[in-house]
Gaussian input, Z-matrix of N, CA and C with variables (Angstrom, degrees):
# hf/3-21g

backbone

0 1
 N
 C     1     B1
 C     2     B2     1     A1
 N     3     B3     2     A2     1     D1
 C     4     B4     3     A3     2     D2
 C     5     B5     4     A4     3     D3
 N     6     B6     5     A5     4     D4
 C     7     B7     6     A6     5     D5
 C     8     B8     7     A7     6     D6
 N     9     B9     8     A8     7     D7
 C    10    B10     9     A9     8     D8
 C    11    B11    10    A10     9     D9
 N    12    B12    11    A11    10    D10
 C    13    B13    12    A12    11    D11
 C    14    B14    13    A13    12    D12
 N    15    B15    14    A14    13    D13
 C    16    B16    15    A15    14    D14
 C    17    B17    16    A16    15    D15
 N    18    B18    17    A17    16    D16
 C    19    B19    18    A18    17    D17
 C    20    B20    19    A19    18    D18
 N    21    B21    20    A20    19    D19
 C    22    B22    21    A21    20    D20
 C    23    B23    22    A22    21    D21
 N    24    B24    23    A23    22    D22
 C    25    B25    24    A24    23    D23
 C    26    B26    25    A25    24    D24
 N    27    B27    26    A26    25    D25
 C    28    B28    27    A27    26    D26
 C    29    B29    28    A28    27    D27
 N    30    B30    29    A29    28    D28
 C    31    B31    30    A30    29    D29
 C    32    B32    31    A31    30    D30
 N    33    B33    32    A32    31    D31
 C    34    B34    33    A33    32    D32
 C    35    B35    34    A34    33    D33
 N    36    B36    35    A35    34    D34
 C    37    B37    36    A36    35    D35
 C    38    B38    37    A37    36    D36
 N    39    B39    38    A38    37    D37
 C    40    B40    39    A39    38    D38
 C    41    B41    40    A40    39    D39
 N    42    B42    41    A41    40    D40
 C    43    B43    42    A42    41    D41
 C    44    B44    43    A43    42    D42
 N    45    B45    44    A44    43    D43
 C    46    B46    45    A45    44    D44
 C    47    B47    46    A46    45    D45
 N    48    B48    47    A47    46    D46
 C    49    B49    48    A48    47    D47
 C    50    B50    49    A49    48    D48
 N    51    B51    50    A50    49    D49
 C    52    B52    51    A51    50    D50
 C    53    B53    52    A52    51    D51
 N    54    B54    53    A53    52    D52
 C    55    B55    54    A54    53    D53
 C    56    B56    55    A55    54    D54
 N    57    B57    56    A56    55    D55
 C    58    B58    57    A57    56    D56
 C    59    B59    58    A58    57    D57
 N    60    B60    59    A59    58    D58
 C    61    B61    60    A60    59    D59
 C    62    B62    61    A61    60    D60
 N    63    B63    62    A62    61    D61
 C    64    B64    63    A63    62    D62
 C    65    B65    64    A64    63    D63
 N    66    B66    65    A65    64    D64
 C    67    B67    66    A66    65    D65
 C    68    B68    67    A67    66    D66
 N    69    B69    68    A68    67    D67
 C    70    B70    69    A69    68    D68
 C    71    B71    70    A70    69    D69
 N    72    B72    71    A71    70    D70
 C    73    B73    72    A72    71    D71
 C    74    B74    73    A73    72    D72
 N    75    B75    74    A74    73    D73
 C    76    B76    75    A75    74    D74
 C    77    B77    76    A76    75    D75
 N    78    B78    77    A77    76    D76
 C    79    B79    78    A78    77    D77
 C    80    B80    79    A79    78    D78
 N    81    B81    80    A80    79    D79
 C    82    B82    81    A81    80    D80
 C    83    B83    82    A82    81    D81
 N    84    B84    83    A83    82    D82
 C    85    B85    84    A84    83    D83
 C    86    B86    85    A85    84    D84
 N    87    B87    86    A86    85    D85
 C    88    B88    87    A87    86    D86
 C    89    B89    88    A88    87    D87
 N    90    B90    89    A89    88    D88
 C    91    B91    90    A90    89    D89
 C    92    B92    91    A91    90    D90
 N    93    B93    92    A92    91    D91
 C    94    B94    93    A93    92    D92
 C    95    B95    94    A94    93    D93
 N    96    B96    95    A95    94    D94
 C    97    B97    96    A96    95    D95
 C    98    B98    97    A97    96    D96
 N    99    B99    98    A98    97    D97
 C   100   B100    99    A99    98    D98
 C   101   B101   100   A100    99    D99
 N   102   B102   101   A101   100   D100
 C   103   B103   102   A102   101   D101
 C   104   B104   103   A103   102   D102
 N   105   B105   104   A104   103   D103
 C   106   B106   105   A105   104   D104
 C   107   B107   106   A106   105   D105
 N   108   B108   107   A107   106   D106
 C   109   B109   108   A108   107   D107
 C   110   B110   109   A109   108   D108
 N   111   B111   110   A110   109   D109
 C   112   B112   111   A111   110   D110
 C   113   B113   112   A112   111   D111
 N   114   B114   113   A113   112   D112
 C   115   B115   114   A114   113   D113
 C   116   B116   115   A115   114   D114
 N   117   B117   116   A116   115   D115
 C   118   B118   117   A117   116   D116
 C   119   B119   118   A118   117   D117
 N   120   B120   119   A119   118   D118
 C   121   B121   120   A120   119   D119
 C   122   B122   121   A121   120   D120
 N   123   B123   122   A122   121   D121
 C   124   B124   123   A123   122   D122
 C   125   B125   124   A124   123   D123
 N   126   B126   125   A125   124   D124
 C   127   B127   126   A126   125   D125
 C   128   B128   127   A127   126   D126
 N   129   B129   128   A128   127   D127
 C   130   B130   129   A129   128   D128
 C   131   B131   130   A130   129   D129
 N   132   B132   131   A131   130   D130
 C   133   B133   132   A132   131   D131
 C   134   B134   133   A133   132   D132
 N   135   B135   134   A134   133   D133
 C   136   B136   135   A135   134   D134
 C   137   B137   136   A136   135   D135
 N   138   B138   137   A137   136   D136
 C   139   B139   138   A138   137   D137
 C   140   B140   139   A139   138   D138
 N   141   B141   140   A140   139   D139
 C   142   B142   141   A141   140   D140
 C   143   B143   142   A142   141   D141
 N   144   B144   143   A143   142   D142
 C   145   B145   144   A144   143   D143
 C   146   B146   145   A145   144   D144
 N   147   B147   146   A146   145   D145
 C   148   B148   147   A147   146   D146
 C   149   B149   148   A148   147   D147
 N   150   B150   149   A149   148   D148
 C   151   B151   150   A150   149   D149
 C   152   B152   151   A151   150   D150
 N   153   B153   152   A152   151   D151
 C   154   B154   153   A153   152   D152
 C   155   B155   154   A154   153   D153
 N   156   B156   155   A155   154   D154
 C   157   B157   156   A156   155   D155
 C   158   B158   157   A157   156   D156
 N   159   B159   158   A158   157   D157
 C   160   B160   159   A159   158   D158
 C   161   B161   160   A160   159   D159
 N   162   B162   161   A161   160   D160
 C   163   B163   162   A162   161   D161
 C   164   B164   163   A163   162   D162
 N   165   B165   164   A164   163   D163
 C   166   B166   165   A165   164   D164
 C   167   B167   166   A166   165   D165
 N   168   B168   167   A167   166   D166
 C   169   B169   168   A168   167   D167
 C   170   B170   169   A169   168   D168
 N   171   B171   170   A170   169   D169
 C   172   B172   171   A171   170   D170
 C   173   B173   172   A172   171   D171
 N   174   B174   173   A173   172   D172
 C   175   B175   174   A174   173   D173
 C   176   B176   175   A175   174   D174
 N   177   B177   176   A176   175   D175
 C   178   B178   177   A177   176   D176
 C   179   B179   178   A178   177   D177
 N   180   B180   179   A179   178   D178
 C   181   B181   180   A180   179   D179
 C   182   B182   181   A181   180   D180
 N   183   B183   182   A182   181   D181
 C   184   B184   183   A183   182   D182
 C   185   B185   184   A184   183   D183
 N   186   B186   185   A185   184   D184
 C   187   B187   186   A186   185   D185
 C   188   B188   187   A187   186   D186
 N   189   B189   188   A188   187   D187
 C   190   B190   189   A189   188   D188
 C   191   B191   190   A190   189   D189
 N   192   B192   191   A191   190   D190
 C   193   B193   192   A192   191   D191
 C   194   B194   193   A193   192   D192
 N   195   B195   194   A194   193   D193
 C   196   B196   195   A195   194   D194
 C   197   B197   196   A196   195   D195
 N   198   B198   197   A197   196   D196
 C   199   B199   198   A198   197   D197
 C   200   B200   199   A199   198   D198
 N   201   B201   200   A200   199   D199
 C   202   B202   201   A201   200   D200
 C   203   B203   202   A202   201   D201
 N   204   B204   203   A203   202   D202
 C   205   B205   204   A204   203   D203
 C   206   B206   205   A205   204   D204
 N   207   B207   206   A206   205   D205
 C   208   B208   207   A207   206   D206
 C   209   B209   208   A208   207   D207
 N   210   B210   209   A209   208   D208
 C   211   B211   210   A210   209   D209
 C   212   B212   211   A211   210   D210
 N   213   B213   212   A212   211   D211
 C   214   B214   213   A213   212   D212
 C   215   B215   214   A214   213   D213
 N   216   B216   215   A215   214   D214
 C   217   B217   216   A216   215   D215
 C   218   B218   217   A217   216   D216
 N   219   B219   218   A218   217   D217
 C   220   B220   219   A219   218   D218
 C   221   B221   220   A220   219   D219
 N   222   B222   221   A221   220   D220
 C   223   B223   222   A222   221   D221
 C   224   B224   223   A223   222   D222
 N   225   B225   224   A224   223   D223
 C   226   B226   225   A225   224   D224
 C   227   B227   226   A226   225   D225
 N   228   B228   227   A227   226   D226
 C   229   B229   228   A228   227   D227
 C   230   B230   229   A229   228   D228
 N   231   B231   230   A230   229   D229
 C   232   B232   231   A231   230   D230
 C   233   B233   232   A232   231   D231
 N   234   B234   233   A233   232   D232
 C   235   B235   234   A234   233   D233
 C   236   B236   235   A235   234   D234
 N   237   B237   236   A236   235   D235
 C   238   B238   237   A237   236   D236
 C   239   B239   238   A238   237   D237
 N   240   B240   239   A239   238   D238
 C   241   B241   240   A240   239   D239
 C   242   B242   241   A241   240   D240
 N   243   B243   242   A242   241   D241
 C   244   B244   243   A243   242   D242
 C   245   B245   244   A244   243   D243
 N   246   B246   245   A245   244   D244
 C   247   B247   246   A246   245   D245
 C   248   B248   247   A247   246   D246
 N   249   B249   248   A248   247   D247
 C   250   B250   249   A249   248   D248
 C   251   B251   250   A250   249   D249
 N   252   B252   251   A251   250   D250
 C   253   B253   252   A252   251   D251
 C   254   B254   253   A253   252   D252
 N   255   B255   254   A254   253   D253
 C   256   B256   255   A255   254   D254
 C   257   B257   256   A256   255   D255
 N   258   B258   257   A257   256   D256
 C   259   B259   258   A258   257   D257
 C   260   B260   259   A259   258   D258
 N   261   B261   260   A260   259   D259
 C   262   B262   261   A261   260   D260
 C   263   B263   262   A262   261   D261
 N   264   B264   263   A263   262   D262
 C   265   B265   264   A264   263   D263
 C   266   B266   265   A265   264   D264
 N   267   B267   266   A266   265   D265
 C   268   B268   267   A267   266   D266
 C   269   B269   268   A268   267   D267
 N   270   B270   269   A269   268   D268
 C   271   B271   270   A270   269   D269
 C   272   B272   271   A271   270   D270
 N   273   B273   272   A272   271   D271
 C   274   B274   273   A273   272   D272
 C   275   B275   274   A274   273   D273
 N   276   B276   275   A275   274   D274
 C   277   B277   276   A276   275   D275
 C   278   B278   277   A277   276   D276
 N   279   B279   278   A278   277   D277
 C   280   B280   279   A279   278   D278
 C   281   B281   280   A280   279   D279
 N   282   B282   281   A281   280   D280
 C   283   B283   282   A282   281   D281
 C   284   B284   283   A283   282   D282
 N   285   B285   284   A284   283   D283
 C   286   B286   285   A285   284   D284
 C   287   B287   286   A286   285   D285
 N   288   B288   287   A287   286   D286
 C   289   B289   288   A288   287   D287
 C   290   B290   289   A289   288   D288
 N   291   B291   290   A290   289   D289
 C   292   B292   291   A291   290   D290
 C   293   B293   292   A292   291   D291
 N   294   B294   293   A293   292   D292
 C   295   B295   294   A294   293   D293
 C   296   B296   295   A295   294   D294
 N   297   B297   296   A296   295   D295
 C   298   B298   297   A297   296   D296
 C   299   B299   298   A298   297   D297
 N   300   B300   299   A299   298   D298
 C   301   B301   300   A300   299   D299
 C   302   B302   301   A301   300   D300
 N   303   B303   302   A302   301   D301
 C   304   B304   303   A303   302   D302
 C   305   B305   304   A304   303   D303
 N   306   B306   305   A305   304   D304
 C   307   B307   306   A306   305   D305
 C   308   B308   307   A307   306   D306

   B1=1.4551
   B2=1.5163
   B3=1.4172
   B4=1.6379
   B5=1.5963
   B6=1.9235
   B7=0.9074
   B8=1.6516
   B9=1.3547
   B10=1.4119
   B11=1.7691
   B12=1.1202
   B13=1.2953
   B14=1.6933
   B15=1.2633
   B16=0.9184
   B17=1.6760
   B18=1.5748
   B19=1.7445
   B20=1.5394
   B21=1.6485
   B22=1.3833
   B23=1.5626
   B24=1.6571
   B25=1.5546
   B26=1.6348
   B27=1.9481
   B28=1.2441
   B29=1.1847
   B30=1.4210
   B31=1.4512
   B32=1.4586
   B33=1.1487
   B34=2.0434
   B35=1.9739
   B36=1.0890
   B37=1.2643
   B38=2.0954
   B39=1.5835
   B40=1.0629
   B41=1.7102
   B42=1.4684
   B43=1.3828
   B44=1.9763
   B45=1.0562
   B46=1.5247
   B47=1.5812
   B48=1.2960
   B49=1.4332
   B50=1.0559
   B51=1.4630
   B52=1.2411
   B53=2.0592
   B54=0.7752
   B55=1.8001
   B56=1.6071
   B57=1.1752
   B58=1.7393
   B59=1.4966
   B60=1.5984
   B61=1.2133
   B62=1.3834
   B63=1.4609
   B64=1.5123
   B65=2.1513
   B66=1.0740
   B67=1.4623
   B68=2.2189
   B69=1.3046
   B70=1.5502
   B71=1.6083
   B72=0.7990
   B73=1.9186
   B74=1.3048
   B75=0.6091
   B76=2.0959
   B77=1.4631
   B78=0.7944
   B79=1.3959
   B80=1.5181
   B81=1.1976
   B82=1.3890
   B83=1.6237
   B84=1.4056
   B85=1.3834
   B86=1.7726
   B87=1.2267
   B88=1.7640
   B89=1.7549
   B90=1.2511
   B91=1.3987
   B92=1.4826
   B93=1.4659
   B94=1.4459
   B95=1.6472
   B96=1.4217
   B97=1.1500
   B98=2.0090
   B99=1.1474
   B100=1.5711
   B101=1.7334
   B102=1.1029
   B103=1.5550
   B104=1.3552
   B105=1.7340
   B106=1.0274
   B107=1.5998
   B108=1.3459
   B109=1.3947
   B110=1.3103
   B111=1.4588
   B112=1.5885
   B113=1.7623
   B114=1.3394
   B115=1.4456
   B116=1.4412
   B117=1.4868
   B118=1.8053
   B119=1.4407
   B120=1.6722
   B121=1.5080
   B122=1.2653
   B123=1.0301
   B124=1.6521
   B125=1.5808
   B126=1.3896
   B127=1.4291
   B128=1.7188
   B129=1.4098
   B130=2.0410
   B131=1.7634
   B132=1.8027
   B133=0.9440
   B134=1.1673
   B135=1.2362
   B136=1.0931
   B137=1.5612
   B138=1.3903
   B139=1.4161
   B140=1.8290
   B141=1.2439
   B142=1.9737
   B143=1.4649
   B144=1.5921
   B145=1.3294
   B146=1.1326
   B147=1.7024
   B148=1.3217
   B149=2.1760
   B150=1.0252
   B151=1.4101
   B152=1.3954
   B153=1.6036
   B154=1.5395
   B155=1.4186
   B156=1.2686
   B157=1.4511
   B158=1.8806
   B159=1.1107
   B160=1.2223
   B161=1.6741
   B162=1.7740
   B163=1.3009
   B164=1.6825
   B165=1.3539
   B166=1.6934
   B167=1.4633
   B168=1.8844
   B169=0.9282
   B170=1.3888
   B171=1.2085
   B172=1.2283
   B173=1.7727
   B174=1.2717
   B175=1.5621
   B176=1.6863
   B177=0.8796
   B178=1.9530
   B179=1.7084
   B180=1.1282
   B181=2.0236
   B182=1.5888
   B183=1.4042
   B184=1.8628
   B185=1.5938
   B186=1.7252
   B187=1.4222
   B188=1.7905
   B189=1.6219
   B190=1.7999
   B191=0.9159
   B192=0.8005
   B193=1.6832
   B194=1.6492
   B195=0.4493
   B196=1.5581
   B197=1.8447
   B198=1.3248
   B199=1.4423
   B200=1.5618
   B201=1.1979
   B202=1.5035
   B203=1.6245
   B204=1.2448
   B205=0.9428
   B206=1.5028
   B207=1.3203
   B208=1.1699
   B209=1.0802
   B210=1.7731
   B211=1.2116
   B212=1.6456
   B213=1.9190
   B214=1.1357
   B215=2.0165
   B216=1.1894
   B217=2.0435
   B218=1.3785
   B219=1.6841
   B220=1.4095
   B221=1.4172
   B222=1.3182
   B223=1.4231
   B224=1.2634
   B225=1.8990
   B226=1.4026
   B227=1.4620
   B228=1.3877
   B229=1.5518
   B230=1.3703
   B231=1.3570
   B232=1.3182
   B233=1.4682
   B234=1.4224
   B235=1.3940
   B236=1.5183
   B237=0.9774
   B238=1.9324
   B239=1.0242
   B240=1.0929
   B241=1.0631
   B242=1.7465
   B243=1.4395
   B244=1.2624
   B245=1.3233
   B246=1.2236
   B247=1.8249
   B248=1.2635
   B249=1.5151
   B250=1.1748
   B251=1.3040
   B252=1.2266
   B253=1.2381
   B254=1.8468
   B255=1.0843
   B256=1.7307
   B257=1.9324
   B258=1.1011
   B259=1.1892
   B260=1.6457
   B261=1.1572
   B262=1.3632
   B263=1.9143
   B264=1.2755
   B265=1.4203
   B266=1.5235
   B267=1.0505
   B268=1.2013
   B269=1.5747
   B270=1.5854
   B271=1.6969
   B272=1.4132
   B273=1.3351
   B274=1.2592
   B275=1.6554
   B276=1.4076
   B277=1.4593
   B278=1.9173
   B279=1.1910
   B280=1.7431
   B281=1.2848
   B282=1.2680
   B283=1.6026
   B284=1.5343
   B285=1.9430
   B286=1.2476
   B287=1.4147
   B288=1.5991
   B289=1.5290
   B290=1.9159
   B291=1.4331
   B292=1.6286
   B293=1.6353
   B294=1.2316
   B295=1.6086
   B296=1.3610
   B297=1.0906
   B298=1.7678
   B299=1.4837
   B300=1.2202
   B301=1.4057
   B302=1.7617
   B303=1.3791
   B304=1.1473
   B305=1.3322
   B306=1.5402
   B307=1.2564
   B308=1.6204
   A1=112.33
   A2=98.53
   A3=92.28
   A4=123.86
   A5=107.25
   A6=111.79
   A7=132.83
   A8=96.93
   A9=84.08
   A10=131.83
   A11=114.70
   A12=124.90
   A13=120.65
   A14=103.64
   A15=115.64
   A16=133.26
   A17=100.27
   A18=117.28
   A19=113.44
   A20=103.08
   A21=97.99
   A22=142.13
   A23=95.47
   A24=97.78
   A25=108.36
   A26=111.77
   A27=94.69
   A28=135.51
   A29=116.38
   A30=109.86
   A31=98.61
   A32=128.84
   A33=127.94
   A34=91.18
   A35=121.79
   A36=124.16
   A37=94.94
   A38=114.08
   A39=117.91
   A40=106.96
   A41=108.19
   A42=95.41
   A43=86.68
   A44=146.53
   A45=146.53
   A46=111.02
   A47=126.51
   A48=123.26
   A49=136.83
   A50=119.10
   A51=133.85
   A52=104.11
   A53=107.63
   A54=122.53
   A55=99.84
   A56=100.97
   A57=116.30
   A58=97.53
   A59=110.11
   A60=145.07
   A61=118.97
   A62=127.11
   A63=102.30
   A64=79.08
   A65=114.32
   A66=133.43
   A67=120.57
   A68=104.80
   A69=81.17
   A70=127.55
   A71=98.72
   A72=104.38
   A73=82.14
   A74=134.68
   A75=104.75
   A76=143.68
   A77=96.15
   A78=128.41
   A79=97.14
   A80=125.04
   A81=141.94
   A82=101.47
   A83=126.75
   A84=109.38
   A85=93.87
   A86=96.09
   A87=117.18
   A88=107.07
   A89=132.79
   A90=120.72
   A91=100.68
   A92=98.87
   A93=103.40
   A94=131.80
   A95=144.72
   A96=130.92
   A97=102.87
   A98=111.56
   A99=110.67
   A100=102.71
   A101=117.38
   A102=81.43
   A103=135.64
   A104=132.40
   A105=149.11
   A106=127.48
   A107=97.31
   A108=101.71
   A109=130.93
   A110=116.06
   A111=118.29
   A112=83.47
   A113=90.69
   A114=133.20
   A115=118.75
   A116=104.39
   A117=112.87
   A118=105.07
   A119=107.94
   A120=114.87
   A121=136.37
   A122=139.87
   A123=129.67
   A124=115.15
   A125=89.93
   A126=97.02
   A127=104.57
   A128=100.74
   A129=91.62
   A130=90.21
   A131=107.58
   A132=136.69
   A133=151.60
   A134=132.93
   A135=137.56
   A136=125.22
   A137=91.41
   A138=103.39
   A139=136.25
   A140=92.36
   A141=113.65
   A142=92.94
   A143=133.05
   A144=120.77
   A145=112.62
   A146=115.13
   A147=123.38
   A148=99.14
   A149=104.15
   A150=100.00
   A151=125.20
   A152=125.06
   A153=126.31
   A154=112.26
   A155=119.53
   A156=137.73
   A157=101.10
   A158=117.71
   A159=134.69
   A160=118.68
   A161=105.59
   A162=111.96
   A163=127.21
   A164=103.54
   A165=116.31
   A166=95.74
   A167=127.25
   A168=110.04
   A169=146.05
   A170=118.79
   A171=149.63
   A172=104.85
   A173=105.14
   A174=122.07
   A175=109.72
   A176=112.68
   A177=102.85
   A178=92.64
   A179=127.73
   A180=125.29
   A181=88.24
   A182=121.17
   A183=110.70
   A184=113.71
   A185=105.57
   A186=104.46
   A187=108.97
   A188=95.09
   A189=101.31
   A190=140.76
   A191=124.08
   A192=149.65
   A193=88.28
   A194=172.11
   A195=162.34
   A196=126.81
   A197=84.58
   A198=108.56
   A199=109.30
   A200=130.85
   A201=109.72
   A202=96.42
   A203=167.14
   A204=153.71
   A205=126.73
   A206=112.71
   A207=131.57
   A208=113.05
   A209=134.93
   A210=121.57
   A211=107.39
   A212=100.25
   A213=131.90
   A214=92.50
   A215=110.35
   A216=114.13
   A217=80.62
   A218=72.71
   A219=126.72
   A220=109.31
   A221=139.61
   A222=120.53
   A223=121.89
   A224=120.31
   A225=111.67
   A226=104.93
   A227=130.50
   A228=121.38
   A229=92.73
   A230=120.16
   A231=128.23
   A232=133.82
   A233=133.24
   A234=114.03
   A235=107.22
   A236=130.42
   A237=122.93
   A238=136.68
   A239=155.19
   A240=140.12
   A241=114.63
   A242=104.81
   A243=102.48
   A244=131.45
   A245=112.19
   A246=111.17
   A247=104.09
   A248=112.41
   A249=109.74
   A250=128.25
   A251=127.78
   A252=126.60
   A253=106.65
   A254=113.23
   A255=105.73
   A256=88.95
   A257=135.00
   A258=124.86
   A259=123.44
   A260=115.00
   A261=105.12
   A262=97.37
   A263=119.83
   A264=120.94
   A265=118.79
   A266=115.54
   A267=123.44
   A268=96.25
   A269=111.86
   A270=104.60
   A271=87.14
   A272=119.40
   A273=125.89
   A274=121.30
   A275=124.20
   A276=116.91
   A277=86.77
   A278=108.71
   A279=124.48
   A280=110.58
   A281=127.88
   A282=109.49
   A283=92.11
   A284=95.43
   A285=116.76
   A286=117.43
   A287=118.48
   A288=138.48
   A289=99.68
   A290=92.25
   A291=99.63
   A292=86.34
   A293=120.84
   A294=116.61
   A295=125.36
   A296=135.76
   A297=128.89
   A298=101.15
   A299=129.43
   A300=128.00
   A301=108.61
   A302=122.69
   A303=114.36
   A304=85.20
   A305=133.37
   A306=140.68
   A307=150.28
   D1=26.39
   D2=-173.53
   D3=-75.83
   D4=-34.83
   D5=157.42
   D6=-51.63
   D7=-48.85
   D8=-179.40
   D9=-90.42
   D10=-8.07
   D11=133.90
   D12=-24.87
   D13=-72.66
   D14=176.80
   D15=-51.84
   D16=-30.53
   D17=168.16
   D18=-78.31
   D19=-26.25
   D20=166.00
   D21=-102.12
   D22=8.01
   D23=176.22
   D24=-94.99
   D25=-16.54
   D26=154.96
   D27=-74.29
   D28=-50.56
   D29=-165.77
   D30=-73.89
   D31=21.38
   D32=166.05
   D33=-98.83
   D34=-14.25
   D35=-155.85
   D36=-108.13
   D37=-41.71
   D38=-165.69
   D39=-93.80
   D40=-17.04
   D41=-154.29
   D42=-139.05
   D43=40.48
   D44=-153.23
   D45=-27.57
   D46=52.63
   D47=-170.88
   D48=-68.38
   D49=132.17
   D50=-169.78
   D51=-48.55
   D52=-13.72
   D53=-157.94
   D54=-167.38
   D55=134.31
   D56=153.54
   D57=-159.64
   D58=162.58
   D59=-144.71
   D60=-167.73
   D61=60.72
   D62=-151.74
   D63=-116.89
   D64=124.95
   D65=-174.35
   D66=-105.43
   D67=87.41
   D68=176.09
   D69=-62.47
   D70=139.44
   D71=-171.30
   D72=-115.91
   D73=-6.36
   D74=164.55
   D75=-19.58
   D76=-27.73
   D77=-160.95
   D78=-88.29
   D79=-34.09
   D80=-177.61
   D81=-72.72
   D82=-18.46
   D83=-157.88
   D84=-134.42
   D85=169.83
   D86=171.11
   D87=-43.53
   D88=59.62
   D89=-179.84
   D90=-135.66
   D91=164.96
   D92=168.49
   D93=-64.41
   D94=144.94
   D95=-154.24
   D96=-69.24
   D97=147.46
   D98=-177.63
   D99=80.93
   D100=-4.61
   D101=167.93
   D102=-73.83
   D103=-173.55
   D104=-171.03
   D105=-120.39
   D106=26.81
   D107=-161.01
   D108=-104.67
   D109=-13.25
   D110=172.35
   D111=-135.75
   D112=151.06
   D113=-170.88
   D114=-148.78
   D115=124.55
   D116=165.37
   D117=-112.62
   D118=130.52
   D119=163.93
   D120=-114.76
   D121=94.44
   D122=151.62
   D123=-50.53
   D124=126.27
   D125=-174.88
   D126=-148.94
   D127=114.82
   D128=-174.89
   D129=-114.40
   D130=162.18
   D131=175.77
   D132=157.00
   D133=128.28
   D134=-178.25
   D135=1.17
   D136=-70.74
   D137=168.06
   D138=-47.80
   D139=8.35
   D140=-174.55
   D141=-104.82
   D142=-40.19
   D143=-177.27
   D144=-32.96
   D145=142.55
   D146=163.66
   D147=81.90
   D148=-44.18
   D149=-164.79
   D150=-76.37
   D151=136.40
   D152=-179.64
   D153=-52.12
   D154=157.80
   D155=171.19
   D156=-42.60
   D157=-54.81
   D158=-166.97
   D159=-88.19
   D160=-12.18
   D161=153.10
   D162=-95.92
   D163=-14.88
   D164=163.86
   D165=-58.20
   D166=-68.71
   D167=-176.12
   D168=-62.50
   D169=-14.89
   D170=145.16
   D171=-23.12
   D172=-96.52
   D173=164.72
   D174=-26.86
   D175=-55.95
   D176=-161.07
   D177=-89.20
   D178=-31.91
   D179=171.93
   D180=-62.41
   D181=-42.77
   D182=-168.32
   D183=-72.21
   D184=-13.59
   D185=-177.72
   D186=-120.52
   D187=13.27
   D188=136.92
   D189=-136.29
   D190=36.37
   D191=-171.30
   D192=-55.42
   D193=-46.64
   D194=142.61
   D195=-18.95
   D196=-76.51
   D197=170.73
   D198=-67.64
   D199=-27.61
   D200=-179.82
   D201=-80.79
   D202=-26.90
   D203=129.42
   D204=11.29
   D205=-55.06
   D206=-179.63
   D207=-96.76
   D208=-1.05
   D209=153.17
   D210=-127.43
   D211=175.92
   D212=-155.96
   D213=-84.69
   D214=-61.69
   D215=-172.19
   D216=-154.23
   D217=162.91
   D218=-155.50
   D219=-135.16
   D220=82.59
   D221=-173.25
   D222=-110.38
   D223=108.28
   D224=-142.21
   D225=-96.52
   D226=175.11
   D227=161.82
   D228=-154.33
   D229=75.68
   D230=156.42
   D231=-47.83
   D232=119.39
   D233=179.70
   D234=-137.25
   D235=157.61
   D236=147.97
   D237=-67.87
   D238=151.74
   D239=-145.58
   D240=-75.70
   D241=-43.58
   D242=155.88
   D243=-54.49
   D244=-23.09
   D245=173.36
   D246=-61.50
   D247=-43.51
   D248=-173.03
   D249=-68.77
   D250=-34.37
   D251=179.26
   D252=-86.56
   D253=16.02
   D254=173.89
   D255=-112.61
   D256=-27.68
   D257=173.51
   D258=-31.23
   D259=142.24
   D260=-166.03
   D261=-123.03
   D262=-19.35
   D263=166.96
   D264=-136.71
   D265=165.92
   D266=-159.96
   D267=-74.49
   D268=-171.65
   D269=-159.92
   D270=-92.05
   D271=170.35
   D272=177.23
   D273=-67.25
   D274=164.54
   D275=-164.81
   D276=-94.39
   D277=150.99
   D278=147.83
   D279=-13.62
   D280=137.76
   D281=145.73
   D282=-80.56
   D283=176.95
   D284=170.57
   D285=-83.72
   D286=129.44
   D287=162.30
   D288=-21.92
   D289=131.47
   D290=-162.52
   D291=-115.78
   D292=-20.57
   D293=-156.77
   D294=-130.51
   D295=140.31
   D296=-175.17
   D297=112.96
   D298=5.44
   D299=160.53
   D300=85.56
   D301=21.50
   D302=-147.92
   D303=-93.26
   D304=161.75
   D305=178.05
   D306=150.28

């Protein structure tokens, strides 16, 4: 869990969020057992006001620029805090790993 530890003490460090959620799904795909390589995040905050879908992502790839290196996906669900509290279900699940022959 070192990696992902690690994805979450920044963006707790870059972005102070009301909510985070950061989940390895690995396990879901063609990898070896214990890896670190796909990740889904909920992540709400302040810092999303005002900003496009595609400038949230912007911001959280700029505050891993490190760590995405070392992994495979990233699956974000950025909101504000108000998004968040008008939500009426939880974020959607993963699809299932389509590729790597696993089966």
């Amino acid at each position: 869990m070192k990696i992902q530890n690690d994805i979450k003490r920044h963006l707790e460090e870059a972005f102070s969020p009301q909510y985070l959620d950061l989940e390895n799904e690995s396990y879901m795909h063609n990898v070896p057992e214990g890896s670190e390589s796909h990740f889904k995040l909920v992540l709400v905050s302040d810092q999303f006001a005002g900003k496009r879908l595609v400038q949230r992502h912007q911001l959280v790839y700029g505050a891993l620029a490190k760590q995405m290196t070392l992994i495979h996906a990233l699956a974000m669900h950025l909101f504000t805090p108000e998004e968040w509290s008008k939500r009426q279900v939880d974020v959607s699940a993963s699809p299932n790993c389509h590729g790597g022959g696993r089966g």
